[in-house]
mmCIF file of the N, C-alpha and C atoms, coordinates in Angstrom:
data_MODEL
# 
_entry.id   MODEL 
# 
loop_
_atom_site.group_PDB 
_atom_site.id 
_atom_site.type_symbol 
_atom_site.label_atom_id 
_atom_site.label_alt_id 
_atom_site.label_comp_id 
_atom_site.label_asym_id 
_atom_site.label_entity_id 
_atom_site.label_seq_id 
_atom_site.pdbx_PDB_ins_code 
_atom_site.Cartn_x 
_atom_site.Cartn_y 
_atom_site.Cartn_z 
_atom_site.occupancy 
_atom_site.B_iso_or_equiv 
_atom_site.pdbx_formal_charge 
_atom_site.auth_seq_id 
_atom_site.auth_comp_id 
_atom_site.auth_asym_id 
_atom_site.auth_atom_id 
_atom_site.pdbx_PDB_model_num 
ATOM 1   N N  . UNK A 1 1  ? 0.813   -1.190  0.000  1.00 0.00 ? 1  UNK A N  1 
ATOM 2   C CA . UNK A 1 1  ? 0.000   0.000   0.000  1.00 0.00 ? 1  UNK A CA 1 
ATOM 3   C C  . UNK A 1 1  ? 0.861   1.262   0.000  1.00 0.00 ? 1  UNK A C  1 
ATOM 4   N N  . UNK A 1 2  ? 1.987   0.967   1.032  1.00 0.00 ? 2  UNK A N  1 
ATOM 5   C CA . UNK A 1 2  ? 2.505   2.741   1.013  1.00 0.00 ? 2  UNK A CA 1 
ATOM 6   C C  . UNK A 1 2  ? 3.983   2.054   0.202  1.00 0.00 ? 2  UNK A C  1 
ATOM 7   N N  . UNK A 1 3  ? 4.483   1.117   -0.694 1.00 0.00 ? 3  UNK A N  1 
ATOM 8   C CA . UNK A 1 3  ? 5.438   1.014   -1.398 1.00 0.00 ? 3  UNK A CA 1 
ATOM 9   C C  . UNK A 1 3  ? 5.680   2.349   -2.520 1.00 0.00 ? 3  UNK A C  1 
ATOM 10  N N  . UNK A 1 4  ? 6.698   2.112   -2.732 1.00 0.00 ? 4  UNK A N  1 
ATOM 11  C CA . UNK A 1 4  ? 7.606   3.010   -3.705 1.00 0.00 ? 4  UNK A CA 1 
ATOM 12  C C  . UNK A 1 4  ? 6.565   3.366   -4.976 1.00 0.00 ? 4  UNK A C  1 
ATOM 13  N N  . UNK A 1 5  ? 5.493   2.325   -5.517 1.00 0.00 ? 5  UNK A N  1 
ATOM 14  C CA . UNK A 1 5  ? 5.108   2.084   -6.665 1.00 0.00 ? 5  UNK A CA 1 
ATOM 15  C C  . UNK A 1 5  ? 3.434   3.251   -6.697 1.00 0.00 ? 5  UNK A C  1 
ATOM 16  N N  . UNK A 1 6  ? 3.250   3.076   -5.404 1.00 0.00 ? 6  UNK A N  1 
ATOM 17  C CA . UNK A 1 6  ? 1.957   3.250   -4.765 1.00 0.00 ? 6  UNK A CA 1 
ATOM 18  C C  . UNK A 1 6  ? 1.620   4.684   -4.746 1.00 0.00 ? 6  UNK A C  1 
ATOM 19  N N  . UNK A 1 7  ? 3.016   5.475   -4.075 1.00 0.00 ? 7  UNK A N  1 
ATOM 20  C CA . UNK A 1 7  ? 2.870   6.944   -3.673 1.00 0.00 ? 7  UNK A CA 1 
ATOM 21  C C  . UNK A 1 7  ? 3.772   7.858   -4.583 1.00 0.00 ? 7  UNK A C  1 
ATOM 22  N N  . UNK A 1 8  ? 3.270   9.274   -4.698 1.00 0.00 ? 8  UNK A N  1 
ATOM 23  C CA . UNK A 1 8  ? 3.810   10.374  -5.183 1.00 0.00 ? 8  UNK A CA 1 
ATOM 24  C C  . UNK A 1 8  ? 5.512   10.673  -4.401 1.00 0.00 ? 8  UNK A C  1 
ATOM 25  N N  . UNK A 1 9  ? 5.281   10.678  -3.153 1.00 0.00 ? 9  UNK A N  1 
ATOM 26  C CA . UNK A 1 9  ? 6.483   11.214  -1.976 1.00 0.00 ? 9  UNK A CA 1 
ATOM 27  C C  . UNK A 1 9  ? 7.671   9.902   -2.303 1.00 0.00 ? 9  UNK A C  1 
ATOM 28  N N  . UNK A 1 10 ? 8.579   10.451  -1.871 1.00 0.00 ? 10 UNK A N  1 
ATOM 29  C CA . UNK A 1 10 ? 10.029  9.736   -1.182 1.00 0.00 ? 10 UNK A CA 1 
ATOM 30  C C  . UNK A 1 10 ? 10.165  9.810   0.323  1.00 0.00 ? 10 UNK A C  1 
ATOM 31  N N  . UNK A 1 11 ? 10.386  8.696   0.712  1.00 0.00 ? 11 UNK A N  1 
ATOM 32  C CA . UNK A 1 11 ? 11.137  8.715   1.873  1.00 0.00 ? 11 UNK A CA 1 
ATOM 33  C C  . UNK A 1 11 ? 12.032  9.049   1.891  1.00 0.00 ? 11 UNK A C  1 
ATOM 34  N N  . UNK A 1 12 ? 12.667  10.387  3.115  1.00 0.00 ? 12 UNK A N  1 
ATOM 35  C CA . UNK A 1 12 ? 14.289  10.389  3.187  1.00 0.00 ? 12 UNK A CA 1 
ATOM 36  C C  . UNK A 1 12 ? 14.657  10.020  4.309  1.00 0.00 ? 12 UNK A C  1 
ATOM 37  N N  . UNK A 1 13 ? 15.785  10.580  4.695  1.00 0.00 ? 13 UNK A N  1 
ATOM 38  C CA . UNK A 1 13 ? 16.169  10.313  6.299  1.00 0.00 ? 13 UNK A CA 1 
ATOM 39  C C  . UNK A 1 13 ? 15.669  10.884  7.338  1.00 0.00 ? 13 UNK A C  1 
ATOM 40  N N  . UNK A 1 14 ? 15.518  11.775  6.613  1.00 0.00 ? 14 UNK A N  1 
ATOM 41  C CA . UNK A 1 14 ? 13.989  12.702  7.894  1.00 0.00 ? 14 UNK A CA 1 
ATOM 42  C C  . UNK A 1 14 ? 12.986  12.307  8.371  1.00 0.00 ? 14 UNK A C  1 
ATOM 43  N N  . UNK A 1 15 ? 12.660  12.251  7.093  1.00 0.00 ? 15 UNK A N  1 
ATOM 44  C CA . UNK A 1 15 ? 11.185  11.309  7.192  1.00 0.00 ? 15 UNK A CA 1 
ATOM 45  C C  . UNK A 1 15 ? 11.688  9.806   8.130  1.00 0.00 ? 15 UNK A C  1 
ATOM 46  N N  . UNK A 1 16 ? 12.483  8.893   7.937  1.00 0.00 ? 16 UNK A N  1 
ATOM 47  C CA . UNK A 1 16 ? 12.326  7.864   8.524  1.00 0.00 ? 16 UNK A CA 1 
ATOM 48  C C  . UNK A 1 16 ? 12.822  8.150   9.680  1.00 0.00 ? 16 UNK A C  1 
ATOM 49  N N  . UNK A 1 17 ? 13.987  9.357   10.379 1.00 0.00 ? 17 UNK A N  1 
ATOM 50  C CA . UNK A 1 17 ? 13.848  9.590   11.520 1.00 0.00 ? 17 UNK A CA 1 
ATOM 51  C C  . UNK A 1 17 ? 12.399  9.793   12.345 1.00 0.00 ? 17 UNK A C  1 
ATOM 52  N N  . UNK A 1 18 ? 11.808  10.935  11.628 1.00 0.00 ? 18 UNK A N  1 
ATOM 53  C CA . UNK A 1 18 ? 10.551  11.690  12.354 1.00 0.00 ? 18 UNK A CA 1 
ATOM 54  C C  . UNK A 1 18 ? 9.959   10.697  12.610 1.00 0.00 ? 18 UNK A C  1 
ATOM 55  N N  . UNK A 1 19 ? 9.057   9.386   11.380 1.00 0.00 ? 19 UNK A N  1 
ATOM 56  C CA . UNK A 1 19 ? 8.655   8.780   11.344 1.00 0.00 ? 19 UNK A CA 1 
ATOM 57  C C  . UNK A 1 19 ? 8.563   7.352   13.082 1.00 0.00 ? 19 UNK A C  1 
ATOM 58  N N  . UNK A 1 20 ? 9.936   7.169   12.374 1.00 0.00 ? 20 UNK A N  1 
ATOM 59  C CA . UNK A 1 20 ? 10.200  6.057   13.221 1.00 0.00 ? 20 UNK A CA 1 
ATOM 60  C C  . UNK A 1 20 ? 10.300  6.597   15.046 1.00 0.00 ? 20 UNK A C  1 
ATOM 61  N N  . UNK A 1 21 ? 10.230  7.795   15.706 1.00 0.00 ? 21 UNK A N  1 
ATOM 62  C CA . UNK A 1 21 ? 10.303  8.271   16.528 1.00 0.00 ? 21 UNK A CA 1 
ATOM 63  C C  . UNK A 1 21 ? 8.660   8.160   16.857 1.00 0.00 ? 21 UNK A C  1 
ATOM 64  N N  . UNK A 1 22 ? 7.892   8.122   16.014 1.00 0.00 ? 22 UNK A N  1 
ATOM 65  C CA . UNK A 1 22 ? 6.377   9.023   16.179 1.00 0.00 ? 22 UNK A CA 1 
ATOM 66  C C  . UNK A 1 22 ? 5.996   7.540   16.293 1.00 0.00 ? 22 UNK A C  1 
ATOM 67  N N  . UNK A 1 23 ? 6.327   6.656   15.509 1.00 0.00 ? 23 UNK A N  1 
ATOM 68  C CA . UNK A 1 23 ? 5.689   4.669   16.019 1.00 0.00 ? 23 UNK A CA 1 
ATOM 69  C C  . UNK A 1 23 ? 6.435   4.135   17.644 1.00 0.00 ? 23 UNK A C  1 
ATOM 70  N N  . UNK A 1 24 ? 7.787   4.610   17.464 1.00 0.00 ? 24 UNK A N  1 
ATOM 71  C CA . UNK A 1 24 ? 8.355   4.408   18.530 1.00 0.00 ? 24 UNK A CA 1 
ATOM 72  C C  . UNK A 1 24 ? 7.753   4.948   19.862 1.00 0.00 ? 24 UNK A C  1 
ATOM 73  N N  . UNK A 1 25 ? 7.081   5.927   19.798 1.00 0.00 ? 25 UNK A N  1 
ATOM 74  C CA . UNK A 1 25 ? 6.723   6.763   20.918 1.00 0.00 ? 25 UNK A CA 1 
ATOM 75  C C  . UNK A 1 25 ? 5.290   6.130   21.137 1.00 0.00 ? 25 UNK A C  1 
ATOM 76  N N  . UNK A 1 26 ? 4.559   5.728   20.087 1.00 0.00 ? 26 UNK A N  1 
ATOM 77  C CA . UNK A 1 26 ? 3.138   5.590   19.923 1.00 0.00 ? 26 UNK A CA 1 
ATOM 78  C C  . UNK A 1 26 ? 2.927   3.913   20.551 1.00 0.00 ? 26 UNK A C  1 
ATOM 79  N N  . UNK A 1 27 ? 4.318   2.978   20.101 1.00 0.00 ? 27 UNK A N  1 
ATOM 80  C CA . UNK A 1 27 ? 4.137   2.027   20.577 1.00 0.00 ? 27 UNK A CA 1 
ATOM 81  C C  . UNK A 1 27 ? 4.489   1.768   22.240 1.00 0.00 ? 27 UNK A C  1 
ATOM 82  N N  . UNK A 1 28 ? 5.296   3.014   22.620 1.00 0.00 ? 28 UNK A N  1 
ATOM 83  C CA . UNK A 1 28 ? 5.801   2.754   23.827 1.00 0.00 ? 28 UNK A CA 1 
ATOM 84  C C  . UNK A 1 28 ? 4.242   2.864   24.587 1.00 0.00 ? 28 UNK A C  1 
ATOM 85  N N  . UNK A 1 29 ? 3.499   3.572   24.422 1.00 0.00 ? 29 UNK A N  1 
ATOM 86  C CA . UNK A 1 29 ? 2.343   4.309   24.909 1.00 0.00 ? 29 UNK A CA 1 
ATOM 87  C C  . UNK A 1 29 ? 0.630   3.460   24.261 1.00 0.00 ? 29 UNK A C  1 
ATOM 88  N N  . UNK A 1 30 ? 1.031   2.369   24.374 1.00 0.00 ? 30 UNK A N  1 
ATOM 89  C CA . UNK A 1 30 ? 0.190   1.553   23.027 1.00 0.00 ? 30 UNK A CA 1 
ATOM 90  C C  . UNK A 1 30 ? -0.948  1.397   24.012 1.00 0.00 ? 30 UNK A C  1 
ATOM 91  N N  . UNK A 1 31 ? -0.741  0.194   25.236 1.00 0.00 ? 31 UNK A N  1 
ATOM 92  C CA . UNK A 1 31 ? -1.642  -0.391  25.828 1.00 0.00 ? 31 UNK A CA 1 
ATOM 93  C C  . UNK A 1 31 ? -2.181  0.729   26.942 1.00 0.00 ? 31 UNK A C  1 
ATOM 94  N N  . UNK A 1 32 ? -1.692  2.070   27.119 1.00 0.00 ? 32 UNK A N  1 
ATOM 95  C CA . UNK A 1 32 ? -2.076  2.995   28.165 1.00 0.00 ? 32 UNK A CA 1 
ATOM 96  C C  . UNK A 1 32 ? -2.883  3.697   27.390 1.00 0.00 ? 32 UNK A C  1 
ATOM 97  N N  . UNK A 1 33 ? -2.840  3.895   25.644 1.00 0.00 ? 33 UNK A N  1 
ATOM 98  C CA . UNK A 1 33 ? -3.705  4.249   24.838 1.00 0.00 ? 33 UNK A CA 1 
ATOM 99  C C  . UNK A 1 33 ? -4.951  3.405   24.537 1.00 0.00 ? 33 UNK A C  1 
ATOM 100 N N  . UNK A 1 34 ? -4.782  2.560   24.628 1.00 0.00 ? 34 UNK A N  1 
ATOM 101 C CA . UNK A 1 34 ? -5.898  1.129   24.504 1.00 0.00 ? 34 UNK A CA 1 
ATOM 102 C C  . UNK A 1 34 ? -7.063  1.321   25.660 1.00 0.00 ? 34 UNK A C  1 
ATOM 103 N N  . UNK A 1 35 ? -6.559  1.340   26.842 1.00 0.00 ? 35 UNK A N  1 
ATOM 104 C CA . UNK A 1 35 ? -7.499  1.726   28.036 1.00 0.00 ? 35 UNK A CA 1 
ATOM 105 C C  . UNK A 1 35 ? -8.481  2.322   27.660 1.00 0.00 ? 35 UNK A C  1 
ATOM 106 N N  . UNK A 1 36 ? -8.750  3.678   26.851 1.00 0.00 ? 36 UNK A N  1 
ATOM 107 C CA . UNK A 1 36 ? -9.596  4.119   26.358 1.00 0.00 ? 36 UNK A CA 1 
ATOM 108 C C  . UNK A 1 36 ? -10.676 3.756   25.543 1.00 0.00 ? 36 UNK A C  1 
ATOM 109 N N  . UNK A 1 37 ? -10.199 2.460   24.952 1.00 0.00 ? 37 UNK A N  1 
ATOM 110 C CA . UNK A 1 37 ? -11.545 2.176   24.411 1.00 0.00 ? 37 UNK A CA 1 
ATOM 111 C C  . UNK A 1 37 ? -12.456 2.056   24.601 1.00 0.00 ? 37 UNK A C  1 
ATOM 112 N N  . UNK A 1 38 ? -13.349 2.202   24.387 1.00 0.00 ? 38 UNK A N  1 
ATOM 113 C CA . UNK A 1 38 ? -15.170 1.892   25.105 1.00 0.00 ? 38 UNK A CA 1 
ATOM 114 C C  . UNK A 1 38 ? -15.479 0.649   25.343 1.00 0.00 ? 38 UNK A C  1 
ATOM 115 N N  . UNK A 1 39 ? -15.951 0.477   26.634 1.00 0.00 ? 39 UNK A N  1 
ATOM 116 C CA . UNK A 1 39 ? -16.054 -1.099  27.198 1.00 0.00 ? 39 UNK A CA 1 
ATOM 117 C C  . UNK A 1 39 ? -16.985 -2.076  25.850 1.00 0.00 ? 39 UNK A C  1 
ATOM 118 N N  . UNK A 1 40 ? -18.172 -1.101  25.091 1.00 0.00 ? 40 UNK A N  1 
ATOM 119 C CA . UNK A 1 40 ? -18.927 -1.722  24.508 1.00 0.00 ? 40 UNK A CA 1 
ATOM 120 C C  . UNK A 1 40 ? -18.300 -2.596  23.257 1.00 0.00 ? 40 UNK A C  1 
ATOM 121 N N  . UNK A 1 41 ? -17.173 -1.805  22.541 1.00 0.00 ? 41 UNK A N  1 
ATOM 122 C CA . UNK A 1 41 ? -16.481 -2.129  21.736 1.00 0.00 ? 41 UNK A CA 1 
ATOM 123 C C  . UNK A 1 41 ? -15.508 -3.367  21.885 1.00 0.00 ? 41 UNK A C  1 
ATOM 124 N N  . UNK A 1 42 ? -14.895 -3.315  23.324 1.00 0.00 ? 42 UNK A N  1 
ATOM 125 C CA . UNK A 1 42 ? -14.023 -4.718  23.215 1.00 0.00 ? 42 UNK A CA 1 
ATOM 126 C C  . UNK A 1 42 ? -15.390 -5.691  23.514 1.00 0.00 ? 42 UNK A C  1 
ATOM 127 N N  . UNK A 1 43 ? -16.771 -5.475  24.323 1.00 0.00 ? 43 UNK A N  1 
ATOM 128 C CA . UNK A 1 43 ? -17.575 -6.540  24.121 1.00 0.00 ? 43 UNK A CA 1 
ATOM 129 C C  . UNK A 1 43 ? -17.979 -7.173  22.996 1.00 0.00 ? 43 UNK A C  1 
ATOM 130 N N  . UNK A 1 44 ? -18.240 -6.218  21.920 1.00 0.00 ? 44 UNK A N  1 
ATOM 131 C CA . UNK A 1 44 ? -18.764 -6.534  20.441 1.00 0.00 ? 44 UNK A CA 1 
ATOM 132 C C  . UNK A 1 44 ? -17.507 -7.644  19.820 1.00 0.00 ? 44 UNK A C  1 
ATOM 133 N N  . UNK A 1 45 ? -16.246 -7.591  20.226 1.00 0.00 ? 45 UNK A N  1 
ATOM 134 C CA . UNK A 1 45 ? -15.073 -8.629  19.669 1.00 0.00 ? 45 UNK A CA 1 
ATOM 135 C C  . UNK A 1 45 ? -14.572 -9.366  20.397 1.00 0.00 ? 45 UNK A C  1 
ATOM 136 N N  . UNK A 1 46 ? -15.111 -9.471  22.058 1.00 0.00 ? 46 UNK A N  1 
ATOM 137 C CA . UNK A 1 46 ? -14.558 -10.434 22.444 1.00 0.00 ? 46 UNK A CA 1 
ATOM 138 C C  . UNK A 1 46 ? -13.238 -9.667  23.482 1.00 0.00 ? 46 UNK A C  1 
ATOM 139 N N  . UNK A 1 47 ? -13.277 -10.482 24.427 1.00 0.00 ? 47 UNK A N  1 
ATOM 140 C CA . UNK A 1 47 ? -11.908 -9.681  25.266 1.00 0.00 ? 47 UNK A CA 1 
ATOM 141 C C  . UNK A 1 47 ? -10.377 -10.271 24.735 1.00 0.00 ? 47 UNK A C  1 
ATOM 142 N N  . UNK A 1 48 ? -10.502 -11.987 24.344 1.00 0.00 ? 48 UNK A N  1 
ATOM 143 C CA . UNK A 1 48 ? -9.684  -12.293 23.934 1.00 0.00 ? 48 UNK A CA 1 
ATOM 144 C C  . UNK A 1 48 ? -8.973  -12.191 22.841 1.00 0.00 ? 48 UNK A C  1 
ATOM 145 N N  . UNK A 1 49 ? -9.724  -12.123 21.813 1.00 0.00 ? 49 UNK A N  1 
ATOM 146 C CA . UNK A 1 49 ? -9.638  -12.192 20.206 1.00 0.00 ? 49 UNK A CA 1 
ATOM 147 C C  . UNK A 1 49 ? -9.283  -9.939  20.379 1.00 0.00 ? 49 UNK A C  1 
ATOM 148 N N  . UNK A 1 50 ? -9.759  -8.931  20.808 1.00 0.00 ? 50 UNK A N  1 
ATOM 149 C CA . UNK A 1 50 ? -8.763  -8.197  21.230 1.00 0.00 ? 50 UNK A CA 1 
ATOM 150 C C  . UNK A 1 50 ? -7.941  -7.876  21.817 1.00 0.00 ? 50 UNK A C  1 
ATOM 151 N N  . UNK A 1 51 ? -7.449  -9.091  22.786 1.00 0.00 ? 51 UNK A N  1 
ATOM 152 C CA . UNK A 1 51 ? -6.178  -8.592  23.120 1.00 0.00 ? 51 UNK A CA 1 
ATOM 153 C C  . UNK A 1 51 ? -5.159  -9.095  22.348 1.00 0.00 ? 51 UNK A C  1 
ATOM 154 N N  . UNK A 1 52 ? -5.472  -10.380 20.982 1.00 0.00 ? 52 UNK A N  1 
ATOM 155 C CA . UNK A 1 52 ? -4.875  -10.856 20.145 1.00 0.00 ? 52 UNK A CA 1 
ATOM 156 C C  . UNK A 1 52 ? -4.514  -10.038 19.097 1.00 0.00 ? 52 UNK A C  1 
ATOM 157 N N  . UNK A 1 53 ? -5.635  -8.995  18.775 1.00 0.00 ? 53 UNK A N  1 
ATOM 158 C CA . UNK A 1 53 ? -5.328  -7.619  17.824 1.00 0.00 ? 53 UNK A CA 1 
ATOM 159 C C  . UNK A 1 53 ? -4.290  -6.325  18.487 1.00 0.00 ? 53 UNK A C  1 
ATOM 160 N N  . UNK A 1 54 ? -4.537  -6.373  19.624 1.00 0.00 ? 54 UNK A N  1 
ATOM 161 C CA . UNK A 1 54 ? -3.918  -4.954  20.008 1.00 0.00 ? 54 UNK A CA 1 
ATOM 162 C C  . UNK A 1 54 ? -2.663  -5.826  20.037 1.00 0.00 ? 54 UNK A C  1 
ATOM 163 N N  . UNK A 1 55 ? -2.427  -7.377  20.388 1.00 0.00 ? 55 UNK A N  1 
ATOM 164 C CA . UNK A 1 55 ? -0.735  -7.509  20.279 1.00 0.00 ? 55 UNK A CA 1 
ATOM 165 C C  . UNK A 1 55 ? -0.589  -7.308  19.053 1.00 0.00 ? 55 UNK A C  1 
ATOM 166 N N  . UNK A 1 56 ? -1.047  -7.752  17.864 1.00 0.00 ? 56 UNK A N  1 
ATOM 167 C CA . UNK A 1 56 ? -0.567  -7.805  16.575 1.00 0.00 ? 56 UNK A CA 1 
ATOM 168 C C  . UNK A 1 56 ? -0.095  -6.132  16.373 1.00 0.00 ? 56 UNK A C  1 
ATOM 169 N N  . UNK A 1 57 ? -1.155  -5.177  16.762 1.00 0.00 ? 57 UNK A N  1 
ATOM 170 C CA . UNK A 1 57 ? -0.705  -3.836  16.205 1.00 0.00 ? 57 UNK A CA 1 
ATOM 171 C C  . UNK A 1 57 ? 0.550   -3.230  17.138 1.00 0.00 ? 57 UNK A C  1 
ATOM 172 N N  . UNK A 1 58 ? 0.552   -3.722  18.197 1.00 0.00 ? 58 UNK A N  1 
ATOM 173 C CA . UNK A 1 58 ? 1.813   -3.029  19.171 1.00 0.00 ? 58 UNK A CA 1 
ATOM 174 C C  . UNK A 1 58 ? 2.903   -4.173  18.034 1.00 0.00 ? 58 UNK A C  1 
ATOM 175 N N  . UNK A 1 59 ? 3.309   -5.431  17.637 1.00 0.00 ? 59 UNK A N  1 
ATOM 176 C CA . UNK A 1 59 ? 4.026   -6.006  17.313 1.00 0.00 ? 59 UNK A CA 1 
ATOM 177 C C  . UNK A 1 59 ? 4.229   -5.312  16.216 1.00 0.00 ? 59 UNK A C  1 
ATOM 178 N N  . UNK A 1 60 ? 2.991   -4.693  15.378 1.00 0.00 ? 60 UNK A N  1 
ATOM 179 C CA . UNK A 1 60 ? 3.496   -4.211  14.060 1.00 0.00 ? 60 UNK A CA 1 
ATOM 180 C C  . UNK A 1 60 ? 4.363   -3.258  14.679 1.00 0.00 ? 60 UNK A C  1 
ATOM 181 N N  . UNK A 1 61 ? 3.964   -1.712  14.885 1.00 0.00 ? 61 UNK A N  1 
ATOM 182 C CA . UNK A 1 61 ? 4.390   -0.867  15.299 1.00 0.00 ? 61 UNK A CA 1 
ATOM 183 C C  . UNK A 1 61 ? 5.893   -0.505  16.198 1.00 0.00 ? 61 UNK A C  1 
ATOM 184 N N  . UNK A 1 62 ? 6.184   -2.003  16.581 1.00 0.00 ? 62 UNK A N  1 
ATOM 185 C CA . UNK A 1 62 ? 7.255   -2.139  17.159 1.00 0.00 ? 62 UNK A CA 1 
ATOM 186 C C  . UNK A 1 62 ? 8.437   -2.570  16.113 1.00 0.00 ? 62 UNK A C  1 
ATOM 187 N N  . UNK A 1 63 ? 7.910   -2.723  14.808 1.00 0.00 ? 63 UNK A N  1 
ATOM 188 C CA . UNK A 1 63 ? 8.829   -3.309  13.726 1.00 0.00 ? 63 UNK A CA 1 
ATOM 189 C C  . UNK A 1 63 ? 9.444   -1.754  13.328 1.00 0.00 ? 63 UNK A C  1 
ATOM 190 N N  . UNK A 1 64 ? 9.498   -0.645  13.189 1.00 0.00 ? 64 UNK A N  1 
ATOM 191 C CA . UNK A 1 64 ? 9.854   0.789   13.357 1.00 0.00 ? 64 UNK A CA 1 
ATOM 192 C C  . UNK A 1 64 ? 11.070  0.340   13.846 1.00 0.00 ? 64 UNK A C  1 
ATOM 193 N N  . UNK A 1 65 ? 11.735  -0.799  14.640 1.00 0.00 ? 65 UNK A N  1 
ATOM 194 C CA . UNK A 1 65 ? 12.850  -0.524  14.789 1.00 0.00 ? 65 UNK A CA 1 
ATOM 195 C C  . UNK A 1 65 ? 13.665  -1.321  13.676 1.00 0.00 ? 65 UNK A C  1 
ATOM 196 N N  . UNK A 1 66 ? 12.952  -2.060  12.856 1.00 0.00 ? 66 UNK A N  1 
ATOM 197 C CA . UNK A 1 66 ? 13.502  -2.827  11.752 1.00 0.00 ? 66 UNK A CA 1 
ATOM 198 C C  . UNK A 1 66 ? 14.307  -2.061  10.743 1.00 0.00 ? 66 UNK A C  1 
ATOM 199 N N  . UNK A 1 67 ? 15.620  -2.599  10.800 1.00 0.00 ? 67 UNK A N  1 
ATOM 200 C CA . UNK A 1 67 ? 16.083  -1.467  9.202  1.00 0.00 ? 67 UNK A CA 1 
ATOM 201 C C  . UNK A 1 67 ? 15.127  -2.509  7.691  1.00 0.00 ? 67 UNK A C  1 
ATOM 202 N N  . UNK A 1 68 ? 14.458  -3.269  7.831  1.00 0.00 ? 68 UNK A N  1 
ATOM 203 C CA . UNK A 1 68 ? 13.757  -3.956  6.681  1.00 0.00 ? 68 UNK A CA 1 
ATOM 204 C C  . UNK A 1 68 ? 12.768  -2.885  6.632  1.00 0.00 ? 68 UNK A C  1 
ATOM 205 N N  . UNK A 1 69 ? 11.884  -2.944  7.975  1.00 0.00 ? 69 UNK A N  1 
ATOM 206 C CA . UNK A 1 69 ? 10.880  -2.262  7.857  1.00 0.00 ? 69 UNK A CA 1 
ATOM 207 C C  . UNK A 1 69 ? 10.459  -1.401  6.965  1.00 0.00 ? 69 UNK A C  1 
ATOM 208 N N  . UNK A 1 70 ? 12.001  -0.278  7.015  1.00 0.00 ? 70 UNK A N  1 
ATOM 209 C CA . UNK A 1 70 ? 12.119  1.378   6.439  1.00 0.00 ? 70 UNK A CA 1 
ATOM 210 C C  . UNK A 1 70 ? 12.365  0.574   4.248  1.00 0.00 ? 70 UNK A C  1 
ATOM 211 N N  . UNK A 1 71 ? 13.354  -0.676  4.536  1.00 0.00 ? 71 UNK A N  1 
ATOM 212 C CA . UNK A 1 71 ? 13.681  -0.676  3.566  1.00 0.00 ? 71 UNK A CA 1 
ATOM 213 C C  . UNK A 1 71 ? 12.359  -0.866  2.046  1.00 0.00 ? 71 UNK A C  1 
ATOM 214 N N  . UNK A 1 72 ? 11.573  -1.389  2.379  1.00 0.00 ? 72 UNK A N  1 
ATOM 215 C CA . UNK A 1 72 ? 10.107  -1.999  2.087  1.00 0.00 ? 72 UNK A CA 1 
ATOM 216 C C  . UNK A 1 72 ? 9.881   -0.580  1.247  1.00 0.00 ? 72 UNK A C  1 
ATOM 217 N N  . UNK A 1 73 ? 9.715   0.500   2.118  1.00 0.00 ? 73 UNK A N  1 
ATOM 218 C CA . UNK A 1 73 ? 9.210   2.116   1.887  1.00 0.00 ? 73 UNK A CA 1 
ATOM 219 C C  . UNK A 1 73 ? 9.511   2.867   0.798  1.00 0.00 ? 73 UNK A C  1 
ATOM 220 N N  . UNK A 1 74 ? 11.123  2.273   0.724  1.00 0.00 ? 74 UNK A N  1 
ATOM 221 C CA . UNK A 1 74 ? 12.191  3.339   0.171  1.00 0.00 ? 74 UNK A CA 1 
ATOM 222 C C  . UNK A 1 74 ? 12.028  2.898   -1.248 1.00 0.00 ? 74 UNK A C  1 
# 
């Protein structure tokens, strides 16, 4: 989706600094952000089957430290 082929922009080093700081920060802060969700919403999916999603997205988000990750982009 956001490959080389896909978008107008370039990634530079800025960008994957800024970038990778703003997942880094977002993942540090993942599950204290999660709290917020509305009780009704984790009922509608289940408590388990979301806490199986919020790992997958903290796991994605934690790949920001991958030099593959950035390479995928570029």
């Amino acid at each position: 989706m956001f490959g080389p082929s896909n978008r107008a922009w370039h990634l530079d080093m800025v960008d994957k600094v800024e970038y990778s700081q703003r997942m880094y920060d977002t993942a540090k802060r993942f599950r204290d952000l999660c709290s917020d969700i509305p009780d009704e919403w984790c009922e509608s999916i289940g408590k388990q089957r979301l806490d199986i999603l919020l790992k997958k997205i903290e796991s994605n988000l934690m790949r920001c430290n991958l030099n593959n990750f950035w390479s995928v982009l570029q």
